[in-house]
C-alpha positions in Angstrom: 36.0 9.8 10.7 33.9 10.7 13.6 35.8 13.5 16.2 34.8 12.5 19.6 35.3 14.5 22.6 36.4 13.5 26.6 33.9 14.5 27.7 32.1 12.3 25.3 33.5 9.1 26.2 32.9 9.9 30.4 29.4 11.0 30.1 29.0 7.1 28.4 31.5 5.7 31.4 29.1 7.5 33.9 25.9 5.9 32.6 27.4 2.5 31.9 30.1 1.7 33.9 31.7 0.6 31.3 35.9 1.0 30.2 37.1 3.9 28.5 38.2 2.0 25.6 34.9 -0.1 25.1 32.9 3.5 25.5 35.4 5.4 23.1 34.5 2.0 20.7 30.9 2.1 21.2 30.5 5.6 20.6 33.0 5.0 17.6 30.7 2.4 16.1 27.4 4.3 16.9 28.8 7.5 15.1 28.7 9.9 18.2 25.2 8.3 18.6 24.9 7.9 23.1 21.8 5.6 22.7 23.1 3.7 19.9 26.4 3.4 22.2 24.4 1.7 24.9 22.7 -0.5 22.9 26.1 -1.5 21.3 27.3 -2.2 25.0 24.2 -4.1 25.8 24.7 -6.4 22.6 28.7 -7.3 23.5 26.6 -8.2 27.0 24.0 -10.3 25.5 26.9 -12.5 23.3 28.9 -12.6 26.2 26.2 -13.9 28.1 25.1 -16.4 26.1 28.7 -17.8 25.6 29.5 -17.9 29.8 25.9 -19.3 30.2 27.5 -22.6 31.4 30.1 -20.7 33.5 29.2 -21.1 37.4 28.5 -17.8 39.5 29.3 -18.9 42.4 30.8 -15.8 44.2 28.7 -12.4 44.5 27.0 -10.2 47.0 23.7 -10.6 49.3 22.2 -7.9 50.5 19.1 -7.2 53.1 16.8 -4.2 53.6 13.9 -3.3 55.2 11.1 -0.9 54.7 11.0 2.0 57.1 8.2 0.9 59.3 10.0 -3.2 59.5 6.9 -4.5 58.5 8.7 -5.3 54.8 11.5 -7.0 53.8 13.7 -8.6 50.6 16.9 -10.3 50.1 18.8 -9.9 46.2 21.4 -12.1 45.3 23.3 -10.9 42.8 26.1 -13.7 41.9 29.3 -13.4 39.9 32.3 -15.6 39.0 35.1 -13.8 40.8 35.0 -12.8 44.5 37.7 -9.9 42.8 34.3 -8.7 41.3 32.1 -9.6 44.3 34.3 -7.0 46.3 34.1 -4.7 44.2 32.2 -1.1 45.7 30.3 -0.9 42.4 29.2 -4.3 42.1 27.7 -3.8 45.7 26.3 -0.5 45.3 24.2 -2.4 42.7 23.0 -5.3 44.5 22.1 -2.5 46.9 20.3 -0.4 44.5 18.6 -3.7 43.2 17.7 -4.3 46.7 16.2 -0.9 46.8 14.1 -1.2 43.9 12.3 -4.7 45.4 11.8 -3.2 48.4 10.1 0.0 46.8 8.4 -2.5 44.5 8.1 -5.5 46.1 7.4 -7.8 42.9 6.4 -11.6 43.8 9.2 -13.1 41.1 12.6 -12.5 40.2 11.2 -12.3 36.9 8.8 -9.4 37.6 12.1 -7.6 39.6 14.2 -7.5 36.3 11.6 -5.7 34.6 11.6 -2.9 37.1 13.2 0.1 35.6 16.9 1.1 36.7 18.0 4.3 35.6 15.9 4.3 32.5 16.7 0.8 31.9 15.6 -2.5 33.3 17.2 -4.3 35.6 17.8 -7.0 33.4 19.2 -4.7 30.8 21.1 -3.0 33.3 23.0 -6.9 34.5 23.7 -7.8 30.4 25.1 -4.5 30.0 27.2 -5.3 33.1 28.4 -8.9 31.6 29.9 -6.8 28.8 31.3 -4.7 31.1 32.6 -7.2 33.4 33.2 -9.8 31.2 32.0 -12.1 33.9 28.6 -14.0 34.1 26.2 -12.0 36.1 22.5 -12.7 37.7 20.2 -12.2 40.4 20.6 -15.9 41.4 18.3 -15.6 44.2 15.3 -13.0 45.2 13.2 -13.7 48.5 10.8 -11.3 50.4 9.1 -11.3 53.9 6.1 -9.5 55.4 5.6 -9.8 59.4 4.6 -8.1 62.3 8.2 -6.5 63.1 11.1 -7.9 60.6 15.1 -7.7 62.1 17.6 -7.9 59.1 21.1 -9.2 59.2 23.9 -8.7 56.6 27.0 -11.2 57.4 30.4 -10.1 57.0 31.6 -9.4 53.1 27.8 -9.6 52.0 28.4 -13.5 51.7 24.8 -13.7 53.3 21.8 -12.4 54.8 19.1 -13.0 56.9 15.4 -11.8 57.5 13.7 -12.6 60.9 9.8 -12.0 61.0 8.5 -11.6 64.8 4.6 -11.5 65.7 5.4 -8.4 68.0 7.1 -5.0 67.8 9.1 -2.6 69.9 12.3 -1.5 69.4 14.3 -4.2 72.0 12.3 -6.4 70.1 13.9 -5.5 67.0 17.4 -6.2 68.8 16.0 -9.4 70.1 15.6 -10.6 66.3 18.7 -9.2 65.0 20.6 -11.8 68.0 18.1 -14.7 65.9 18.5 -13.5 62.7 22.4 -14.3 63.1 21.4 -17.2 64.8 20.2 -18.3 61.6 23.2 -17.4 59.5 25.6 -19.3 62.0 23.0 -23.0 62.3 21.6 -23.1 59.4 18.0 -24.2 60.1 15.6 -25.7 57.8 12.4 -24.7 58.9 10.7 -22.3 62.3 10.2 -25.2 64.0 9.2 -28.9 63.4 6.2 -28.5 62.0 7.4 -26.7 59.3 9.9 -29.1 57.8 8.6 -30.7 54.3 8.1 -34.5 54.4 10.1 -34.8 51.9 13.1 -33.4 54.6 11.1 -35.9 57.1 11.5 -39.3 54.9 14.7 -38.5 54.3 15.8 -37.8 57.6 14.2 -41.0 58.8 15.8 -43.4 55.9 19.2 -41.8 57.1 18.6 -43.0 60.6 17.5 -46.3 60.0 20.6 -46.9 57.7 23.2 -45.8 60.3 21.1 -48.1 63.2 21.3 -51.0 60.6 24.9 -50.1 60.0 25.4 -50.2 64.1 24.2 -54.0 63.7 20.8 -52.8 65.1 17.7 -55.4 64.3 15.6 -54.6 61.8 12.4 -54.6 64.2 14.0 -52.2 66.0 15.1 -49.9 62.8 12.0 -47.5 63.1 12.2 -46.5 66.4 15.6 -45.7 66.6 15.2 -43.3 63.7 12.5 -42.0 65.0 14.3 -40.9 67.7 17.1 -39.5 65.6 14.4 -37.3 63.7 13.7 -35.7 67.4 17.3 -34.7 67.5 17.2 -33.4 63.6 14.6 -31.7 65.1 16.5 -29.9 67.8 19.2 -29.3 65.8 17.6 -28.2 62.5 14.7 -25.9 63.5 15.0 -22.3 64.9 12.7 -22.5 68.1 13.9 -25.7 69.0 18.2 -25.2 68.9 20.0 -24.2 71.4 20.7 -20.0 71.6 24.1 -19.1 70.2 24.3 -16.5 73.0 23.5 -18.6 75.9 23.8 -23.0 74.9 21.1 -23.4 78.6 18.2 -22.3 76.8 16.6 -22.9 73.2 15.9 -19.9 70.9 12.4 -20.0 71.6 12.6 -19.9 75.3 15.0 -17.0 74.7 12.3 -15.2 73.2 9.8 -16.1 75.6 12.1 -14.7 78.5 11.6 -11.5 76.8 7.5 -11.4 76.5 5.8 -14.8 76.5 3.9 -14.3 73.7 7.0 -13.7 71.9 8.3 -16.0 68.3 9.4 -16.1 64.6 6.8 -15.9 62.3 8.6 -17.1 59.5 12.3 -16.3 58.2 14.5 -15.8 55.0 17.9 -17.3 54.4 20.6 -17.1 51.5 23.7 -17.3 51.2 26.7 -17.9 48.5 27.6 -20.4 46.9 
């Protein structure tokens, strides 16, 4: 029978996260073994995660950072099941650190971000190890990165979402300036920069929607097109950044706000997500 000490069992806790009682068992099971411990902890994650795989994740945390000179940005999801876990300092500090190692890293796929080493570990060690911990099904649901000229983050209250904003120009009331869109984006929801960014799939679908609520108004059919044509000009408005209305001040659209502040002035492009 192996004799383990406290100070055993907490060096394991530190590096793990992990419960006393599933270190003291691990290390139990390993024979005093620390890497064979890890590996034990790792396994219980991998089972557990292949038995909640059907389990939805649907609470979590969102972080955004950017590089030091704003020119870089990213956005890491990492979803749970319970918003008791989502709250949880821990569970934030590592969609932070995640966060952290993108931005150092800046990999093109989530993918190529869970093989990026965490503490000696991948990432995507480091999130099975944390299902056995948890007990809770664990991911990085959604990864997203943004180069521009000058990029304003946002982080909404409770880390349920966050928001990159790209400008074409720099300067430090500039960076302000997208900050006040960037939240814009979080509060309307837009689908695209402006109109000529929304997919046609969006467009077509958009346009069938309109021409079923005119027919449903008793409209004639000749007549069908137009009408939802002119509905699409108002999706338009409503659903793309330049063209809404400014949260701060309904008079003027967002992108007359930012030409009131230098006429060259817009959103370059723009990153979104949010739970759920």
């Amino acid at each position: 029978m192996i004799t383990l000490s406290a100070a055993d069992v907490k060096k394991l806790r530190d590096m793990t996260g992990a419960g006393m009682m599933d270190c003291k068992n691990a290390l139990m099971e390993a024979e005093g073994d620390l890497e064979k411990a890890i590996e034990i902890l790792r396994k219980k994650g991998q089972k557990l995660s292949v038995k909640r795989a059907d389990r939805e994740a649907k609470e979590g945390a969102v972080i955004a950072l950017i590089s030091d000179d704003k020119k870089r940005g990213v956005i890491v999801k990492l979803s749970c099941e319970t918003d008791f876990v989502a709250k949880n300092d821990d569970f934030v500090n590592m969609t932070r650190d995640f966060a952290q190692i993108a931005l150092d890293n800046f990999p093109e796929t989530t993918e190529a971000l869970l093989n990026l080493k965490y503490n000696g570990i991948t990432i995507g060690d480091k999130i099975t190890e944390q299902i056995g911990v948890i007990g809770e099904k664990i991911e990085i649901a959604t990864y997203e990165r943004l180069e521009a000229t000058q990029i304003s983050p946002y982080i909404h209250m409770g880390n349920r979402a966050a928001v990159l904003v790209g400008l074409n120009k720099t300067g430090d009331d500039l960076y302000e300036a997208g900050r006040d869109v960037a939240m814009q984006v979080a509060a309307m929801r837009p689908v695209a920069v402006d109109k000529d960014g929304v997919s046609a799939e969006i467009i077509q679908k958009e346009i069938e929607i309109g021409k079923e609520q005119a027919r449903q108004e008793g409209k004639p059919e000749a007549m069908l097109e137009k009408i939802a044509l002119g509905k699409l000009n108002k999706f338009y408005q409503e659903s793309t950044l330049l063209n809404q209305a400014y949260v701060k001040d309904s008079k003027m659209t967002v992108r007359e706000y930012l030409k009131s502040l230098d006429s060259d002035l817009t959103v370059s492009d723009f990153k979104h997500v949010e739970l759920g």
